[in-house]
SEPA-630286 format. One line per 4 residues: number of its first residue (from 0); their letters; for each residue z, x, y of N, C-alpha, C. Coordinates in nm, 4 decimals. Atoms other than C-alpha are relative to their C-alpha. Example, Ala and Ser with C-alpha at 12.3 -4.5 7.8 and 13.67 -1.06 7.14 Angstrom:
0 = AS = 0.0000/0.0890/-0.1190/0.7800/1.2300/-0.4500/0.0000/0.0900/0.1200  -0.0060/-0.0820/-0.1190/0.7140/1.3670/-0.1060/0.0730/-0.0770/0.1090 .
END
This chain:
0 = XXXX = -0.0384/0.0972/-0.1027/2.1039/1.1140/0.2867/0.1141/-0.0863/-0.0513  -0.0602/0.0493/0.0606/2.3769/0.9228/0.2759/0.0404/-0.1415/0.0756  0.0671/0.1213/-0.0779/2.3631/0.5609/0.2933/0.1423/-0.0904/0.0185  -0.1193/0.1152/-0.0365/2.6079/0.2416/0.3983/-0.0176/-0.1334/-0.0306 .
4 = XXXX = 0.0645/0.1546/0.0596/2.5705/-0.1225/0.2440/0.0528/-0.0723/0.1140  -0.0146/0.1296/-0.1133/2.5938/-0.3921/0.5347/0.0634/-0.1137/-0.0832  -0.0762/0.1014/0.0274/2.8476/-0.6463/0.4482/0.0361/-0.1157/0.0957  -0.1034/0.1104/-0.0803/3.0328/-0.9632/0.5665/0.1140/0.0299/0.0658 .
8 = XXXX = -0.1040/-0.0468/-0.0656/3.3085/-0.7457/0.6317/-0.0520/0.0846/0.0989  0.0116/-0.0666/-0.0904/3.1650/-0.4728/0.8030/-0.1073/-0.0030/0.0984  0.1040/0.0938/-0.0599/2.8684/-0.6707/0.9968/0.0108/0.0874/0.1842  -0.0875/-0.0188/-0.1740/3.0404/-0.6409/1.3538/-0.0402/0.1313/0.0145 .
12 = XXXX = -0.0675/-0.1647/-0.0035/3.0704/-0.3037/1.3287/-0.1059/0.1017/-0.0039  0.1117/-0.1146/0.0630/2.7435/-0.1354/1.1981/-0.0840/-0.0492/0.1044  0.1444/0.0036/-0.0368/2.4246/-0.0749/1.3774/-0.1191/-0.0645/-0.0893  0.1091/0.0381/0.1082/2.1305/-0.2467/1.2068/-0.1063/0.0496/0.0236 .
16 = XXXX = 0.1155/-0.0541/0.0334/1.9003/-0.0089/1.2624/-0.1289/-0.0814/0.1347  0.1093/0.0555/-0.0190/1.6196/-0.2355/1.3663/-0.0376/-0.0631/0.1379  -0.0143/0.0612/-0.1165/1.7167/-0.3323/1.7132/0.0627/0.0783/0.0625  -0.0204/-0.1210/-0.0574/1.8178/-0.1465/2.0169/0.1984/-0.0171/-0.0275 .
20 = XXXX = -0.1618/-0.0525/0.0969/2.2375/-0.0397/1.9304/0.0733/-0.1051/0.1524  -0.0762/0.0930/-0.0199/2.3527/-0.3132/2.1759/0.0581/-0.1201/-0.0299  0.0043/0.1178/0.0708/2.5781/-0.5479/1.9982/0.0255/-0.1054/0.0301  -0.0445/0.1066/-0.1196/2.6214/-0.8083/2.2889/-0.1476/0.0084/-0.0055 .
24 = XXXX = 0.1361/0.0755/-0.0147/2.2009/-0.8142/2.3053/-0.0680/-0.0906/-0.1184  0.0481/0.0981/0.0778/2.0700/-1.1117/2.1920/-0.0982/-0.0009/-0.1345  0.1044/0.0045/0.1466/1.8416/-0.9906/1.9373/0.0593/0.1034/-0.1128  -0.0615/-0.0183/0.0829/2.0760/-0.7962/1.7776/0.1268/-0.1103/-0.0309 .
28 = XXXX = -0.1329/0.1299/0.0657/2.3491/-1.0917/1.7316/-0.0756/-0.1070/-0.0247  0.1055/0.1207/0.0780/2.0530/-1.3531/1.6204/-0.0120/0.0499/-0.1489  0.0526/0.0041/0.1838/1.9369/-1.1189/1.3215/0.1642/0.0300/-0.0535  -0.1372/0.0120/0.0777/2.3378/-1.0935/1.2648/0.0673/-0.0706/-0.0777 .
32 = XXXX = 0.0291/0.1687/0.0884/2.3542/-1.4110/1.2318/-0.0395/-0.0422/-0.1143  0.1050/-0.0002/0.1173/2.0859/-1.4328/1.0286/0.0538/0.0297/-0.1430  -0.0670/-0.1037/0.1267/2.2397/-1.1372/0.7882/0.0804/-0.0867/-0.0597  -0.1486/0.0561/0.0703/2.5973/-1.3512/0.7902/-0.0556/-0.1104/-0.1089 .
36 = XXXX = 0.0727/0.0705/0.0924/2.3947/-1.5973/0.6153/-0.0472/-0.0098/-0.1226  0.1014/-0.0080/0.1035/2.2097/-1.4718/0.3555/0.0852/0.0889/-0.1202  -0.1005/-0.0741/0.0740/2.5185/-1.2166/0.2139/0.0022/-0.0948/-0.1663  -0.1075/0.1228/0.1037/2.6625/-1.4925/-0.0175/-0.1513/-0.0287/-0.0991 .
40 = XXXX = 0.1536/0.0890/0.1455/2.2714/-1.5838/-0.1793/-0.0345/0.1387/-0.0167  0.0762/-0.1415/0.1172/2.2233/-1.1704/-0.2917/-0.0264/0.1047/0.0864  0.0683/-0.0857/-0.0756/2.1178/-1.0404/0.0106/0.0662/0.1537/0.0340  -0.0940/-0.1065/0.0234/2.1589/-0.6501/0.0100/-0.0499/0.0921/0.1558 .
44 = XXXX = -0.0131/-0.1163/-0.0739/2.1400/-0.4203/0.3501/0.0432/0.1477/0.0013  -0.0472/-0.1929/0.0508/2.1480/-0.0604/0.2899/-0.0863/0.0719/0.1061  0.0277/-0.0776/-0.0852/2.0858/0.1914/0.5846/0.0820/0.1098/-0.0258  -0.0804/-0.1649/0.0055/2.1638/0.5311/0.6479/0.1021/0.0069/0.0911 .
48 = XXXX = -0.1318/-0.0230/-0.0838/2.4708/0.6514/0.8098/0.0065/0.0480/0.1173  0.0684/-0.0883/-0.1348/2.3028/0.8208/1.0966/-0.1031/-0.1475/0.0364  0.0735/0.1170/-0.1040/2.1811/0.5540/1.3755/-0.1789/0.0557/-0.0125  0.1195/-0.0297/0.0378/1.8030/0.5197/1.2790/-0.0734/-0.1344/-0.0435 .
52 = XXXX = 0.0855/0.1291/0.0761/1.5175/0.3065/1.1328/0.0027/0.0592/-0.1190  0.0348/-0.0604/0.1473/1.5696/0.4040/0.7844/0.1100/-0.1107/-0.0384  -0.0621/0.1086/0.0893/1.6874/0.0860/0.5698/-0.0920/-0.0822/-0.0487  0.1270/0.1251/0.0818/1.5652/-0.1785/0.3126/0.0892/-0.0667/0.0187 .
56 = XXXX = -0.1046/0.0954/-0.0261/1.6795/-0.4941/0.3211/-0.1102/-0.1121/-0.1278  -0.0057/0.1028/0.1018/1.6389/-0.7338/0.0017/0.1204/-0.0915/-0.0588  -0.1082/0.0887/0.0264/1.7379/-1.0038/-0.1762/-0.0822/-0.0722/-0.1242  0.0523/0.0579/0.1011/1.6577/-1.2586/-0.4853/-0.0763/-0.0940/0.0428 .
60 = XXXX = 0.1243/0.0664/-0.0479/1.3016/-1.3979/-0.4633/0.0285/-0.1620/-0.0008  -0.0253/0.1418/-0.0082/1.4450/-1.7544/-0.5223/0.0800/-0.0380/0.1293  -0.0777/-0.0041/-0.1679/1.6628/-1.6550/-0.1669/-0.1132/0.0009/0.1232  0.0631/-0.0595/-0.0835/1.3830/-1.5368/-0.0194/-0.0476/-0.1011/0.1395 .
64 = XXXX = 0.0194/0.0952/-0.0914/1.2250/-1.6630/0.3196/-0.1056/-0.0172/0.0371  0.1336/-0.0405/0.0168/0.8840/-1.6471/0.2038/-0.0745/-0.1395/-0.0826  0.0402/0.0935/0.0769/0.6488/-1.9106/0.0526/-0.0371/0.0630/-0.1415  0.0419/-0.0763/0.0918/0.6295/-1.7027/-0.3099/0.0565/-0.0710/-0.1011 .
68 = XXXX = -0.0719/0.0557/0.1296/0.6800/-1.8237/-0.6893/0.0041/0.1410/-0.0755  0.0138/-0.1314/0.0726/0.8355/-1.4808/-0.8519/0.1823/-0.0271/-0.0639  -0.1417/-0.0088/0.0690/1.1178/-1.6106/-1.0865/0.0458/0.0924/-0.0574  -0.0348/-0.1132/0.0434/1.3442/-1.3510/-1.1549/0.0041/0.1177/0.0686 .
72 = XXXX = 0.0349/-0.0601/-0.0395/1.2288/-1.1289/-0.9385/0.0680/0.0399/0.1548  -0.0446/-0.0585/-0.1319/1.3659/-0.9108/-0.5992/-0.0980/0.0154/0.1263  0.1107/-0.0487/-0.1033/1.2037/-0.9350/-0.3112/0.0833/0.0199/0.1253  -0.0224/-0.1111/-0.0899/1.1955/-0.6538/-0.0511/-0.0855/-0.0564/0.1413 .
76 = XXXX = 0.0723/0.0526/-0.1528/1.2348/-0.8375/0.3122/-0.0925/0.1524/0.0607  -0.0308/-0.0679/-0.0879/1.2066/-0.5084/0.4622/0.0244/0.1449/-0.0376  -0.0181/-0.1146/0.0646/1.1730/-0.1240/0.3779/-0.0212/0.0945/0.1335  0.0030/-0.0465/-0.0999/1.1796/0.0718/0.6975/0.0585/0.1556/0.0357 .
80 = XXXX = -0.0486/-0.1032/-0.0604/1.1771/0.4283/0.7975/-0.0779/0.0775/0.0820  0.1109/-0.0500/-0.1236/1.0525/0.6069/1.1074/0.0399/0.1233/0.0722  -0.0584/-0.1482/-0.1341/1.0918/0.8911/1.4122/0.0398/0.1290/-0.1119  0.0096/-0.0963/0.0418/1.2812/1.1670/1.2643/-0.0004/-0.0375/-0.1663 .
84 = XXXX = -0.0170/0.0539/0.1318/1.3760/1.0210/0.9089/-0.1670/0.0256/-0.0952  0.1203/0.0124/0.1028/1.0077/0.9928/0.7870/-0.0278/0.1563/-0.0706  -0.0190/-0.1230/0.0770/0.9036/1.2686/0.5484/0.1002/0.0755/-0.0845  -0.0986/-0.0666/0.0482/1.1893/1.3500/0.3807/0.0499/-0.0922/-0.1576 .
88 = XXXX = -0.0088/0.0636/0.1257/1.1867/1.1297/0.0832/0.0777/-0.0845/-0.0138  -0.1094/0.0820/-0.0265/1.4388/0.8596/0.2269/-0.0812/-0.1823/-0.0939  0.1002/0.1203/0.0453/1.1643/0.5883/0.1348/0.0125/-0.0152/-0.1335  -0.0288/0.0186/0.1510/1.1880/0.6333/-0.2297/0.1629/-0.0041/-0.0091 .
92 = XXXX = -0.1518/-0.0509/0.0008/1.5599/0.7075/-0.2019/0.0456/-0.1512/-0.0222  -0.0548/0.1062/-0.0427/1.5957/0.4068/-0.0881/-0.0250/-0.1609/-0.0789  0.0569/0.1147/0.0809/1.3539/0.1554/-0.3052/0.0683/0.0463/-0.1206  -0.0378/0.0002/0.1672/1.4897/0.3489/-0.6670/0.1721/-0.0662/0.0033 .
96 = XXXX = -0.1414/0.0732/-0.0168/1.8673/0.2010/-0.5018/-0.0425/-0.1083/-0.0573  -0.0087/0.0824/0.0416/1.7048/-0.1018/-0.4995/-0.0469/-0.0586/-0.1616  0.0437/-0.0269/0.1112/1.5327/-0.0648/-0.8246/0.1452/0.0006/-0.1573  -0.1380/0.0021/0.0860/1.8662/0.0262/-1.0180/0.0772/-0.1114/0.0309 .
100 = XXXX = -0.0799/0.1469/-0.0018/2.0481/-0.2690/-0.8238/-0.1074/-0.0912/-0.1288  0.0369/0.1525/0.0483/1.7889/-0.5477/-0.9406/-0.0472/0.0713/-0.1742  0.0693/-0.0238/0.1088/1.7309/-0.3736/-1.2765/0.1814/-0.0650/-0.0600  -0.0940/0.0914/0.1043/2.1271/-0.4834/-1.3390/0.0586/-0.0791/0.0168 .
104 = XXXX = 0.0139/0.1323/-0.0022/2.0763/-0.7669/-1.2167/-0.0340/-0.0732/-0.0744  0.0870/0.0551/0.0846/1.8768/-0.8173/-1.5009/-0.1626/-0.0829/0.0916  0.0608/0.0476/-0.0445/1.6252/-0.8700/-1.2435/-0.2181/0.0605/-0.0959  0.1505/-0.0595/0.0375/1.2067/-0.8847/-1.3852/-0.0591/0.1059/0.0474 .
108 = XXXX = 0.0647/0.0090/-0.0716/1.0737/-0.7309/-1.1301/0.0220/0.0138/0.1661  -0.0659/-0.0388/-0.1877/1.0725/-0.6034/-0.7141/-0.1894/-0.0632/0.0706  0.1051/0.0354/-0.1357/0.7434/-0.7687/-0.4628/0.0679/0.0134/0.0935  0.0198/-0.0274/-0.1566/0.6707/-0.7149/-0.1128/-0.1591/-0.0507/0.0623 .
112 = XXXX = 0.0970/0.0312/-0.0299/0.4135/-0.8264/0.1299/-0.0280/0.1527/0.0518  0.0619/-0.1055/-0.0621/0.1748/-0.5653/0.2279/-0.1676/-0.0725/0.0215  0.0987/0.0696/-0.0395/-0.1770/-0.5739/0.3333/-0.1069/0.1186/-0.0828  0.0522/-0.1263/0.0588/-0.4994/-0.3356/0.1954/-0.0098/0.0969/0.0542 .
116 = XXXX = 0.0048/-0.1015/-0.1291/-0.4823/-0.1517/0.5277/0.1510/-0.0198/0.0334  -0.0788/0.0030/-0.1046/-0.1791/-0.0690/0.6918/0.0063/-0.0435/0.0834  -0.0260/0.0794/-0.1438/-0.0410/-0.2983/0.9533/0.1152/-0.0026/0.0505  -0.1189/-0.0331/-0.0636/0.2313/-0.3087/1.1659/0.1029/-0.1249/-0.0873 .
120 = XXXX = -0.1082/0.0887/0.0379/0.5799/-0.4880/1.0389/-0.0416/-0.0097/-0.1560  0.0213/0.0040/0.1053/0.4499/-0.4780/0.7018/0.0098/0.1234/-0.1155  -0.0288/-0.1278/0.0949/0.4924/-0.2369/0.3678/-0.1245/0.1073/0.0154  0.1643/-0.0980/0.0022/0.2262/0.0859/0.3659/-0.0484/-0.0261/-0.1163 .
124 = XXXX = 0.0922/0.0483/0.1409/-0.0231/0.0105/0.0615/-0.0155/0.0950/-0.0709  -0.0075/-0.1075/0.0045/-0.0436/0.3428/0.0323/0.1085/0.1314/-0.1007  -0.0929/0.0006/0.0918/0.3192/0.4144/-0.0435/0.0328/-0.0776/-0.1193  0.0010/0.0467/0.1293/0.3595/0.1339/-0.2735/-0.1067/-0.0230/-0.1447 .
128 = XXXX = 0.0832/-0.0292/0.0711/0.0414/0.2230/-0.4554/0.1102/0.1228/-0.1068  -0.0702/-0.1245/0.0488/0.2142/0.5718/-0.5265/0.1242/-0.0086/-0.0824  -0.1276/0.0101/0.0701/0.4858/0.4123/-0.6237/0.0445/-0.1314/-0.0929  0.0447/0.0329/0.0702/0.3683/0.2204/-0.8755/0.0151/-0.1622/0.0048 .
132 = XXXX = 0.0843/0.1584/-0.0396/0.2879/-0.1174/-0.7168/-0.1160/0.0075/-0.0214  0.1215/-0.0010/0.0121/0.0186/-0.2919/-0.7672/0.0051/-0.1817/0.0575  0.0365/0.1359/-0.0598/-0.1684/-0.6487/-0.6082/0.0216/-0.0860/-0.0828  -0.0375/0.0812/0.1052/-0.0661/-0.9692/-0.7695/-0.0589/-0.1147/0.0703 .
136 = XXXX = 0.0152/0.1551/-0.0922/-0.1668/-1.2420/-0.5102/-0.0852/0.0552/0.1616  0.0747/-0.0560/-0.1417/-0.3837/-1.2260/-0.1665/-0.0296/-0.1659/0.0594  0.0377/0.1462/-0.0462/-0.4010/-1.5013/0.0814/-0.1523/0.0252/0.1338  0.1149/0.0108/-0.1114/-0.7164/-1.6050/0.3052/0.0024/0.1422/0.0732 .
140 = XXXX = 0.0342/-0.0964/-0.1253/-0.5949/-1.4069/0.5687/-0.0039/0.1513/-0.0213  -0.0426/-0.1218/0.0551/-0.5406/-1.0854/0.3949/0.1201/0.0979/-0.0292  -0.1720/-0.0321/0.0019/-0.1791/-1.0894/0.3600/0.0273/0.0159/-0.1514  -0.0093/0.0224/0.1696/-0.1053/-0.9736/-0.0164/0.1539/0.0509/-0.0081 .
144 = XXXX = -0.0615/-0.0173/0.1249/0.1525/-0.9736/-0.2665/0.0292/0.1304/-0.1242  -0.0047/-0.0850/0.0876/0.2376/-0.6613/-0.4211/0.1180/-0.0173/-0.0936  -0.1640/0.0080/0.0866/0.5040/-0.6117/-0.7047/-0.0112/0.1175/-0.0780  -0.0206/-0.1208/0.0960/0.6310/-0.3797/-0.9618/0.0937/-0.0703/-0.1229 .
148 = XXXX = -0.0444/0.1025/0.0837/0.7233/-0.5532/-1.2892/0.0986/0.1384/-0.0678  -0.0955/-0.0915/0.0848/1.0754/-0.3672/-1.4751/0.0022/-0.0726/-0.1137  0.0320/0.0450/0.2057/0.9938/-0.6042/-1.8221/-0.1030/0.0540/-0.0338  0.1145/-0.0381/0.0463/0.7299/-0.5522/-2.0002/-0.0913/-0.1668/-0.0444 .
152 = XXXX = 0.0513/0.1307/0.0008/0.4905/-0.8723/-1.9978/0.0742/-0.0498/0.1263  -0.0843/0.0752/-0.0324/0.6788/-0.9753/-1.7341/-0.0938/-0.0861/0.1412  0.1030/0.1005/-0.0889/0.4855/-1.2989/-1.5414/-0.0112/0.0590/0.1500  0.0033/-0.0669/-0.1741/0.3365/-1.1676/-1.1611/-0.0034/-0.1344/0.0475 .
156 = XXXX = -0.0058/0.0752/-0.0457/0.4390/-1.3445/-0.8892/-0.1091/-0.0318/0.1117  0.1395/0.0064/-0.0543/0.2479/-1.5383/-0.6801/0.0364/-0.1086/0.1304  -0.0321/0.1004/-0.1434/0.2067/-1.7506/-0.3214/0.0030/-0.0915/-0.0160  0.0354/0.0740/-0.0178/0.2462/-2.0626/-0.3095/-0.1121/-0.1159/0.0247 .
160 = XXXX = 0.0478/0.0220/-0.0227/-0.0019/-2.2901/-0.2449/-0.0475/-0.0464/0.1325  0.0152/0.0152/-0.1479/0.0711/-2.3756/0.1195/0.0056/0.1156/0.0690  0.0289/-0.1411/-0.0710/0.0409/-2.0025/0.2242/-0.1016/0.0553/-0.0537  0.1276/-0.0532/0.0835/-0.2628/-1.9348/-0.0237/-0.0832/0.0187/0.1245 .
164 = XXXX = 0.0675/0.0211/-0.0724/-0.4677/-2.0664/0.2740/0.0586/-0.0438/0.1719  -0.0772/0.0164/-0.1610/-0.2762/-2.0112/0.6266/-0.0888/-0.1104/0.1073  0.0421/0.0837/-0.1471/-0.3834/-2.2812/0.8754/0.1002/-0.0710/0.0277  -0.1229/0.1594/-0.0327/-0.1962/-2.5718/1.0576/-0.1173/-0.0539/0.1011 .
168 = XXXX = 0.0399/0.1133/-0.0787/-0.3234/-2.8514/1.2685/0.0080/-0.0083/0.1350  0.0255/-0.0382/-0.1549/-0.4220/-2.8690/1.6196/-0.0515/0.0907/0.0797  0.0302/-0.1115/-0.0993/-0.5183/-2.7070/1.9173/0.0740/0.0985/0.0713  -0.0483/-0.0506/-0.0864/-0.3938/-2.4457/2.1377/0.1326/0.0865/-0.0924 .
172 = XXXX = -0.0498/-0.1059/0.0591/-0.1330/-2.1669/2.0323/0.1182/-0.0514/-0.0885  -0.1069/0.0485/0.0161/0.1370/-2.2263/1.7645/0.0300/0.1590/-0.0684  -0.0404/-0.1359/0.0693/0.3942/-1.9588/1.6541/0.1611/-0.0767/-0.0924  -0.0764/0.0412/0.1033/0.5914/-1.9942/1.3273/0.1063/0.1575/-0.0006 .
176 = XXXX = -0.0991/-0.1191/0.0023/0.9181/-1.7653/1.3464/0.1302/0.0050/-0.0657  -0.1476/0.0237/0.0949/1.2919/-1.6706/1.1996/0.0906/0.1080/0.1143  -0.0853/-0.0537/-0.0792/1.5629/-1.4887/1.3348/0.0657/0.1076/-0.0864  -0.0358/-0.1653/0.0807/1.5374/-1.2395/1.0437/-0.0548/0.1283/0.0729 .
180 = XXXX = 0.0494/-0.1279/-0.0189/1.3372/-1.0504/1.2784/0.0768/0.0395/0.1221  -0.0755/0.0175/-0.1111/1.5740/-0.9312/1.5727/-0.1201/-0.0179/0.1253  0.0560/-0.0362/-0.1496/1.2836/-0.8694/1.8343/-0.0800/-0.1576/0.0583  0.0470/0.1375/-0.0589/1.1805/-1.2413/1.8353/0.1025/-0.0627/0.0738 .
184 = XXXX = -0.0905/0.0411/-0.0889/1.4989/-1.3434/1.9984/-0.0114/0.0456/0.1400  0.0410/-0.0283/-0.1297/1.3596/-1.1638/2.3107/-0.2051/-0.0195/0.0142  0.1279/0.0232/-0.0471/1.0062/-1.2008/2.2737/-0.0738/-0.1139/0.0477  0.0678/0.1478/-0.0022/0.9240/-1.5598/2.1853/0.0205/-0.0418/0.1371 .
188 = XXXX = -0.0560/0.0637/-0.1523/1.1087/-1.6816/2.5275/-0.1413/0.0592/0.0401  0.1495/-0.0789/-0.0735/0.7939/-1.4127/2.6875/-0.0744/-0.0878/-0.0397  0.1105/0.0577/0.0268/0.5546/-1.5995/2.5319/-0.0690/-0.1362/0.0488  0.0480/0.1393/-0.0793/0.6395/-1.9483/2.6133/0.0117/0.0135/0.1644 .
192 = XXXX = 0.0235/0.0148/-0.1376/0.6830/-1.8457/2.9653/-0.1303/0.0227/0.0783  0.1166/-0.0664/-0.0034/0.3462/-1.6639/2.9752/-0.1004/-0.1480/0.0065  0.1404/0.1264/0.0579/0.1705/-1.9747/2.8267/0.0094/-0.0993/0.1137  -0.0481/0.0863/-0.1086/0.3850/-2.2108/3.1117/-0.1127/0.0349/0.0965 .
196 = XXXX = 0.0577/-0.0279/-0.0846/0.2410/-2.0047/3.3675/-0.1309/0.0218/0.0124  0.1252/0.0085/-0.0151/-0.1130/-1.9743/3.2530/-0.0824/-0.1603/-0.0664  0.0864/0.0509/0.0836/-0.1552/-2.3102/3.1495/-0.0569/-0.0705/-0.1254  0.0371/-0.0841/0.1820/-0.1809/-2.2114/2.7798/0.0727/-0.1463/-0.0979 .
200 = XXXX = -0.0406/0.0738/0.0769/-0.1067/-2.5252/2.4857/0.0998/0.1175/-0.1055  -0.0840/-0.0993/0.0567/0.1679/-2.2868/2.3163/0.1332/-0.0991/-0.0755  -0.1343/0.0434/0.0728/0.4517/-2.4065/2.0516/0.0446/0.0511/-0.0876  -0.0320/-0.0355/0.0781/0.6693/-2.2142/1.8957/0.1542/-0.0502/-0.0932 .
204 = XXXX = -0.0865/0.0835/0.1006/0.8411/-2.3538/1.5339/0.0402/0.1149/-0.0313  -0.1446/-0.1053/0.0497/1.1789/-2.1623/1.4746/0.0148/-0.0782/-0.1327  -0.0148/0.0040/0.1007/1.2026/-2.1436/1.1101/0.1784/0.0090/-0.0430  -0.1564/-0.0098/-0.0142/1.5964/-2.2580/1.0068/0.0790/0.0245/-0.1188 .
208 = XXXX = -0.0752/0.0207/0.1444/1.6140/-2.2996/0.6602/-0.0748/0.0730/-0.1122  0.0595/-0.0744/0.0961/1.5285/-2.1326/0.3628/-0.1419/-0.0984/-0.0862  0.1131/0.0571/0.0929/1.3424/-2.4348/0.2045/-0.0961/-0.0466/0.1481  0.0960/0.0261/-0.0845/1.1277/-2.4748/0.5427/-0.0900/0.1298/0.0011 .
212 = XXXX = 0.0464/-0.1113/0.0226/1.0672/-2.1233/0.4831/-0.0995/0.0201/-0.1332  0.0968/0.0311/0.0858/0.9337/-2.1596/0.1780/-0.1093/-0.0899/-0.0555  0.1056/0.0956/0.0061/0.7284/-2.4226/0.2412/-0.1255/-0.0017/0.1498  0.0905/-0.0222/-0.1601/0.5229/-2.2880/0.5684/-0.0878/0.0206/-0.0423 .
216 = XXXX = 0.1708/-0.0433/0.0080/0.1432/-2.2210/0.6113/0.0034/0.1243/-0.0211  0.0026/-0.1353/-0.0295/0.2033/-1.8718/0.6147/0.0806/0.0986/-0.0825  -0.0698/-0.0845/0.1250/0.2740/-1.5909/0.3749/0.1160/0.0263/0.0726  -0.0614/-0.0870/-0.0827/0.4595/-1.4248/0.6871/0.0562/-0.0641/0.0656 .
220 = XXXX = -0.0618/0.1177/-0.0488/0.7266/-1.6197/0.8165/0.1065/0.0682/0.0952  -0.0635/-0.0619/-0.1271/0.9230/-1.3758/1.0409/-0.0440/-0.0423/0.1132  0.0773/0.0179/-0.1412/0.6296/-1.3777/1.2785/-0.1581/-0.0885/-0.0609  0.1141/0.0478/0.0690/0.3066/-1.5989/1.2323/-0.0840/-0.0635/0.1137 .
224 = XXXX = 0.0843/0.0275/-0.1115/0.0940/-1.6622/1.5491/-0.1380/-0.0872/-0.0587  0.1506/0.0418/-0.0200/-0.2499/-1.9286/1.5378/-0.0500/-0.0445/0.1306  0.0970/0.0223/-0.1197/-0.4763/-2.0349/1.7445/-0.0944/-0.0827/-0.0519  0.0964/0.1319/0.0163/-0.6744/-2.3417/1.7280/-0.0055/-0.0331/-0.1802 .
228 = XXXX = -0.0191/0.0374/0.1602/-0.5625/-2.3690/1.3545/-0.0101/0.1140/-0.0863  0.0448/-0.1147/0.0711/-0.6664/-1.9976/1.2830/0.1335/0.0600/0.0235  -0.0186/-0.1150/0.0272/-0.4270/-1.7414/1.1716/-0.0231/0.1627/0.0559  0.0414/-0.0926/-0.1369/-0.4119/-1.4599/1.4686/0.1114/0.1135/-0.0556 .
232 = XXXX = -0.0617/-0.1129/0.0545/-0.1041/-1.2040/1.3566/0.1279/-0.0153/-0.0295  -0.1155/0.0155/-0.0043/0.2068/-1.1378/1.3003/0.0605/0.1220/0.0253  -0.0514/-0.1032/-0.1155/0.2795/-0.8715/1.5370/0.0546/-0.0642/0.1125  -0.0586/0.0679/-0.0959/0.4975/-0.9484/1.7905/-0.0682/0.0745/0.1121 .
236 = XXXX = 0.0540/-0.0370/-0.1095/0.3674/-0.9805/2.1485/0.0420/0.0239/0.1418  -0.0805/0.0004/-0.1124/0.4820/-0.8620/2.4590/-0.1175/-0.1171/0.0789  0.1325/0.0820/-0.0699/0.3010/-1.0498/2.7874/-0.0909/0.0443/0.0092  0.0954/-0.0228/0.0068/0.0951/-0.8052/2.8542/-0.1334/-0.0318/-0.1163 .
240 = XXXX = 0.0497/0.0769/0.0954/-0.0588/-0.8640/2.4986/-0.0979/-0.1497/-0.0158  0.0848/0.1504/0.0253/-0.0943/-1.2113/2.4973/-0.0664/-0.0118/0.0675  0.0572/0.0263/-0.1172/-0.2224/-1.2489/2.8311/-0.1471/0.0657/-0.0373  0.1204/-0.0658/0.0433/-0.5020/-0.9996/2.6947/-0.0477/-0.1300/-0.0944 .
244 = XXXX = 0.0795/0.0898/0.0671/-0.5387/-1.2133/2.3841/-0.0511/-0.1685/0.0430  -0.0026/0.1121/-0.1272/-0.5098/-1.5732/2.6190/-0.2058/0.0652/0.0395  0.1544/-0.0235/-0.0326/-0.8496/-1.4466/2.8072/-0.1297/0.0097/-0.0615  0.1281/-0.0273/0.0612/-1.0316/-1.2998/2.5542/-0.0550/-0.1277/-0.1058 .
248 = XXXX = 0.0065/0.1287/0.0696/-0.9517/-1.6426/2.3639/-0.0667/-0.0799/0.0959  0.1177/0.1227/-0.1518/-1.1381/-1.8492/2.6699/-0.1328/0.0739/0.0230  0.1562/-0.1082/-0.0206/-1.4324/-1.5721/2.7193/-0.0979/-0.0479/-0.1406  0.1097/0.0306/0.1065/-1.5143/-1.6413/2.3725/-0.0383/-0.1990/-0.0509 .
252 = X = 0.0206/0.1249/-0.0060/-1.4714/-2.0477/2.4211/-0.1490/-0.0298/0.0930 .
END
């Protein structure tokens, strides 16, 4: 396969994969945004050259937009490959890139969030088992911390203490988000309109800065949905969705 690094220069121009290939729709020129941003503090985009979901996207864990303490260390927003791409060994292809980048970087060390089960928007446990991750950190909700240390001794990183234990304060729905993920630039709007119309106590906090980012309730700061102070997902929701979860949240009140 042969791949393409996403730059400052060539931004405009490339597909990112991760959003539908219009570059006038709003949720692809939010996580653009986003990208133009983060270039300059490490951040590396690498996709394939063929329009697809096959790309990682990292950067240096002190950049990151995560509540994590992993000095030294690379962390992998984002490892993504799907439809026809999967099976073909693009997945490793693609982490030993980043592997050789942050190794001369002099970097310790590569984490990622994953979970012990497979979940959506998140790393497979599975693959990075195989590929010689292992657990370093786990919060309440079951959001963990994997890594892969390139020293030898080299300190595992670990969550924070304000994402150890995901909650926040109050009643009624809050959603913690960024604009690293493109599909929240069309969803969130759904949500608060959903909640308008049924009703629903709903507020969602757009995440702006890197140090608000690293200081949230929540390991998972792309997407981070609660409910009455609990920790609900971080899958994004269309209406249908919520409107399901909405009901079944009052049935069980």
């Amino acid at each position: 396969m042969e791949y393409i690094r996403v730059t400052k220069e060539n931004l405009e121009q490339e597909h990112i994969c991760c959003a539908i290939s219009n570059n006038k729709d709003v949720q692809v020129s939010s996580k653009k945004v986003w990208l133009a941003e983060r270039f300059d503090e490490g951040l590396v985009f690498l996709k394939s050259v063929e329009r697809g979901k096959c790309f990682i996207e990292y950067i240096p864990a002190e950049n990151a937009w995560n509540p994590i303490d992993a000095d030294s260390y690379m962390y992998i927003d984002c490892l993504w490959v799907s439809g026809s791409f999967k099976g073909h060994g693009y997945a490793k292809e693609l982490l030993e890139s980043c592997i050789q980048d942050s190794r001369e970087r002099g970097k310790k060390g590569l984490c990622i969030l994953s979970c012990a089960k497979k979940k959506p928007f998140l790393a497979d446990p599975k693959f990075l088992k195989y590929q010689g991750f292992t657990v370093c950190d786990e919060a309440d909700n079951g959001v963990q911390l994997w890594y892969q240390p390139l020293e030898k001794d080299a300190a595992a990183p670990q969550f924070k203490a304000c994402a150890k234990h995901p909650h926040v304060d109050g009643t009624g729905y809050v959603l913690f988000y960024t604009h690293q993920c493109p599909y929240n630039a069309k969803y969130v709007p759904i949500l608060e309109e959903v909640a308008r119309d049924n009703g629903v106590v709903f507020r969602a906090i757009r995440i702006e800065s890197r140090e608000e980012a690293q200081n949230a309730p929540t390991p998972i700061t792309t997407y981070a949905l609660f409910c009455d102070g609990k920790y609900v997902t971080n899958e994004q929701m269309n209406d249908k969705r919520f409107l399901k979860l909405i009901h079944g949240t009052n049935q069980e009140k």
